[in-house]
C-alpha positions as CSV (number, residue, x, y, z in Angstrom):
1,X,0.0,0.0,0.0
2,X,1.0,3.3,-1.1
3,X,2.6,5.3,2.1
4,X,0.1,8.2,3.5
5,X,0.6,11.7,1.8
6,X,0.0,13.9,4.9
7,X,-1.5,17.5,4.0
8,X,-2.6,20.3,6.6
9,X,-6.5,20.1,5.6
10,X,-7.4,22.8,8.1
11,X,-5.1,24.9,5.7
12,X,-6.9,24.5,2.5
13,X,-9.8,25.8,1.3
14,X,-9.7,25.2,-2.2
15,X,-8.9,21.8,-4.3
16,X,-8.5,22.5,-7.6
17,X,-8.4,19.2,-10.1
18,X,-7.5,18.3,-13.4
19,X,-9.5,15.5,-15.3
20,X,-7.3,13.5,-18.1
21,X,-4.5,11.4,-16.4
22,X,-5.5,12.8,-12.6
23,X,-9.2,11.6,-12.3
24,X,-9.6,10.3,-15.3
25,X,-7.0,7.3,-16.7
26,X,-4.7,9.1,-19.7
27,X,-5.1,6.3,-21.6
28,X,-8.3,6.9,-23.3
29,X,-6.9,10.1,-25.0
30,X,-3.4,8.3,-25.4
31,X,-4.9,5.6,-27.5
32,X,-7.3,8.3,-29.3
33,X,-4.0,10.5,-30.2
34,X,-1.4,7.9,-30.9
35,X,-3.6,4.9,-32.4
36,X,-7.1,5.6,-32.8
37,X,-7.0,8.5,-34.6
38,X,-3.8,7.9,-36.8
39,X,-5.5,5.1,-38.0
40,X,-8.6,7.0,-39.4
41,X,-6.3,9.4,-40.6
42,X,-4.6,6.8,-42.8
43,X,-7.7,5.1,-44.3
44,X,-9.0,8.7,-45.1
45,X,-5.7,9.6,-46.9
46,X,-5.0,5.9,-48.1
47,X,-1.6,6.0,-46.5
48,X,0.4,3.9,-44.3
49,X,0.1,4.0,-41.1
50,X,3.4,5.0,-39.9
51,X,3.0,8.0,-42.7
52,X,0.0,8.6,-40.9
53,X,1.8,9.2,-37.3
54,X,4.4,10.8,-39.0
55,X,2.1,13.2,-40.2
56,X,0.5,14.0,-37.0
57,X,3.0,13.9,-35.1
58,X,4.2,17.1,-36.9
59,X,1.1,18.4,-36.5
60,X,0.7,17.8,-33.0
61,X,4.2,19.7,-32.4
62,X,3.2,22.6,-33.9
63,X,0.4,23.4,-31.1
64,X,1.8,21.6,-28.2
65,X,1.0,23.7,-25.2
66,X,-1.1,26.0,-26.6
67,X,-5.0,26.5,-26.3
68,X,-5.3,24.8,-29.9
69,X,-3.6,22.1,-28.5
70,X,-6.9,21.0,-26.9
71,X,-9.0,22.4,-29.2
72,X,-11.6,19.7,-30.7
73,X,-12.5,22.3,-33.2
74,X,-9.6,23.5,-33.9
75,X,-8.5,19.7,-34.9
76,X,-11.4,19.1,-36.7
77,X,-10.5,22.2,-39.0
78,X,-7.3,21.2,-39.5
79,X,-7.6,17.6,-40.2
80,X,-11.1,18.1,-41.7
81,X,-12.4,14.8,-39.9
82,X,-15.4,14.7,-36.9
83,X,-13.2,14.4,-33.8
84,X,-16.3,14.6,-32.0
85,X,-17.7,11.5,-34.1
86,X,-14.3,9.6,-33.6
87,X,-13.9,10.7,-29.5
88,X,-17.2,8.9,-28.9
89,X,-17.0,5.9,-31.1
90,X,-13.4,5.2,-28.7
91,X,-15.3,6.7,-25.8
92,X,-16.1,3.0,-24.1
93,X,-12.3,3.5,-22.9
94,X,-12.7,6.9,-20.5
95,X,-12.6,5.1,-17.3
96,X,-12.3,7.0,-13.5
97,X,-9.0,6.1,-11.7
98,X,-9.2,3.8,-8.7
99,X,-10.7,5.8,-5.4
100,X,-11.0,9.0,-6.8
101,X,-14.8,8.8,-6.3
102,X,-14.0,8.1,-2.5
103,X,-11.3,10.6,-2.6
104,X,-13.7,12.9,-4.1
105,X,-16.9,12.5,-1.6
106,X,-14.0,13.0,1.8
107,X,-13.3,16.3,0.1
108,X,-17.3,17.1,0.0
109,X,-17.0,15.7,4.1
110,X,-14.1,18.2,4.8
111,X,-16.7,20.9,2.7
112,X,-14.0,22.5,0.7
113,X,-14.6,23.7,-2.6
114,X,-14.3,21.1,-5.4
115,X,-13.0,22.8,-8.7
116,X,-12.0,21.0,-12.2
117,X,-9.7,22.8,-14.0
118,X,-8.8,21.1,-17.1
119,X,-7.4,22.1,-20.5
120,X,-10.0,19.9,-22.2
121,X,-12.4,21.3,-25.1
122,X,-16.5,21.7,-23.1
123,X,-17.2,19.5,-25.9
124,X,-14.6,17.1,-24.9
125,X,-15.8,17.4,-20.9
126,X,-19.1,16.7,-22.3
127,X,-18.1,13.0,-23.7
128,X,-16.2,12.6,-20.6
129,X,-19.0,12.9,-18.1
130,X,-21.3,10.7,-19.9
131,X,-19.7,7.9,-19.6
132,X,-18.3,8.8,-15.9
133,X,-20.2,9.5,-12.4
134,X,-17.7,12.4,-11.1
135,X,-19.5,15.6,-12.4
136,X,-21.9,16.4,-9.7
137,X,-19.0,16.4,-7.0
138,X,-17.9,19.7,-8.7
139,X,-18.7,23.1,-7.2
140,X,-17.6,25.0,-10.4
141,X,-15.8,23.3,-13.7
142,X,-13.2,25.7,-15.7
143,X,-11.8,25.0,-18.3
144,X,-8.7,27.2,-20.0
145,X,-11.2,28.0,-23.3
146,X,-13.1,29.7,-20.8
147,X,-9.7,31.8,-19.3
148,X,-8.2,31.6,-23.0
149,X,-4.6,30.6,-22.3
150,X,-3.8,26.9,-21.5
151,X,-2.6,26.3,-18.3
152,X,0.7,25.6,-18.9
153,X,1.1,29.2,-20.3
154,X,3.0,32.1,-18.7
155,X,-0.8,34.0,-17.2
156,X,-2.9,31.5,-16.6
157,X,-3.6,31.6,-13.1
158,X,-3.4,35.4,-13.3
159,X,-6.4,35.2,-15.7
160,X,-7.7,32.8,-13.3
161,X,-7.6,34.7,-10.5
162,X,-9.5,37.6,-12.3
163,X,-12.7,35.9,-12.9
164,X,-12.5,33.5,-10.1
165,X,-11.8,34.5,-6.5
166,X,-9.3,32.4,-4.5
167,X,-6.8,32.4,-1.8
168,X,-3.5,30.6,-3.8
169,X,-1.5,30.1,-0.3
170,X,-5.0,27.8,0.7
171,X,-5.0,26.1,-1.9
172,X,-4.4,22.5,-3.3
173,X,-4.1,22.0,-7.3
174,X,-3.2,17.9,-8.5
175,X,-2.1,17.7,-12.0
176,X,-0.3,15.1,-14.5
177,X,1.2,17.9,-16.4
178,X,5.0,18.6,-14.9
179,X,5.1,22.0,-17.0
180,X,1.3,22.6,-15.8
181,X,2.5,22.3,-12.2
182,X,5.7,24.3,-12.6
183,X,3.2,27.2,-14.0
184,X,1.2,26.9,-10.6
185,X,4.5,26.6,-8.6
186,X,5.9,30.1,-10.4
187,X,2.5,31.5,-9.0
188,X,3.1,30.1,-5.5
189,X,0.1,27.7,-5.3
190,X,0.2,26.3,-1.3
191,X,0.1,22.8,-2.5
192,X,0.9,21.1,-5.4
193,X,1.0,17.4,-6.3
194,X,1.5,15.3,-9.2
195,X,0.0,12.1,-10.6
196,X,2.7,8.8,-10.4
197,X,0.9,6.4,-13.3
198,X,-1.1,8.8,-15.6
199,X,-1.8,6.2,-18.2
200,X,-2.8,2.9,-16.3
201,X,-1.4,1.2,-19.4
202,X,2.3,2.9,-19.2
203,X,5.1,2.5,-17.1
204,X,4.6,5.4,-14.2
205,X,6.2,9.0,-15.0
206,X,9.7,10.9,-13.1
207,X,7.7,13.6,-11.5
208,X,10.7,15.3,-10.3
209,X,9.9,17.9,-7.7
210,X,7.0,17.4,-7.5
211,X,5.5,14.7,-4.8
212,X,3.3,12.2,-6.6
213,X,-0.4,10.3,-5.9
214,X,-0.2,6.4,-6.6
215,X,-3.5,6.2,-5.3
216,X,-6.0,8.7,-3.8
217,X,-6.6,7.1,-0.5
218,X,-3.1,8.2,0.4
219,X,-5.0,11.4,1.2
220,X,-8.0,10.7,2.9
């Protein structure tokens, strides 16, 4: 059993949470990215499909950490396929990670304020919650097309903190993202924690500084 991450609850207020590869298991997106979808993309353009990862793989560089990044539309557009079609027909793979429902209902007993802040396209929230049971646990649900920078950008949390009032020192933010966490860290977040396994499928990640959840009963 994973050893007991001890953290001050009586010091934080807010518990702000990402979704793909924190909550949610990253390997429903990594298939879609890196199998799923490079496989469509190969039958549409009657290429191999190595050619066809090749291809996106350049793509995918190009907006890497940017808003567009996570943009269904903006993918759609630029590979002119459905990506909303193709996220649901792969969508029997979204699954919740072990105990976060249990980790989720002890923050609702300690009554602190439940916030997912994810990257993630509404649309692609949307998919998301249908096939899980986690939405209703959330007091407020932003996403960075609502702030307009992703959240890995230099601003973020300044936008943030503009349209949504918090106290950073009493707050918590868990995240899979290492360059997502170092943005909260510039802007002196109290607590910040990272995710050990992302992808249930994939060996677990060096989260360097950063401590890391194996498994969300280390916190309740």
């Amino acid at each position: 059993m994973a050893a007991k991450i001890f953290l001050d609850w009586n010091k934080i207020d807010t518990v702000f949470l990402d979704m793909d590869g924190t909550l949610l298991d990253l390997h429903y997106d990594n298939h879609f990215w890196l199998e799923y979808l490079p496989t469509q993309y190969a039958k549409k353009h009657q290429i191999s499909l190595d050619n066809a990862k090749d291809q996106l793989k350049a793509r995918y560089g190009s907006f890497k950490g940017t808003l567009n990044w996570y943009c269904i539309d903006h993918w759609s557009k630029q590979l002119d396929m459905d990506m909303l079609a193709l996220k649901q027909e792969t969508s029997q793979r979204i699954k919740v990670r072990e105990n976060v429902e249990h980790f989720l209902q002890f923050l609702q007993q300690q009554q602190k304020r439940i916030i997912l802040l994810t990257n993630a396209h509404p649309k692609t929230i949307a998919i998301k919650f249908q096939h899980t049971s986690i939405e209703p646990y959330f007091d407020k649900i932003i996403t960075s097309h609502d702030i307009g920078l992703a959240k890995e950008q230099t601003g973020f949390w300044e936008k943030l903190q503009q349209q949504f009032d918090f106290n950073k020192e009493r707050s918590l933010f868990i995240d899979d993202n290492l360059n997502v966490l170092r943005t909260a860290k510039r802007y002196n977040i109290g607590y910040l924690l990272a995710i050990h396994q992302p992808d249930s499928q994939q060996k677990s990640i060096n989260t360097e500084e950063f401590t890391a959840i194996e498994c969300f009963t280390q916190l309740s």
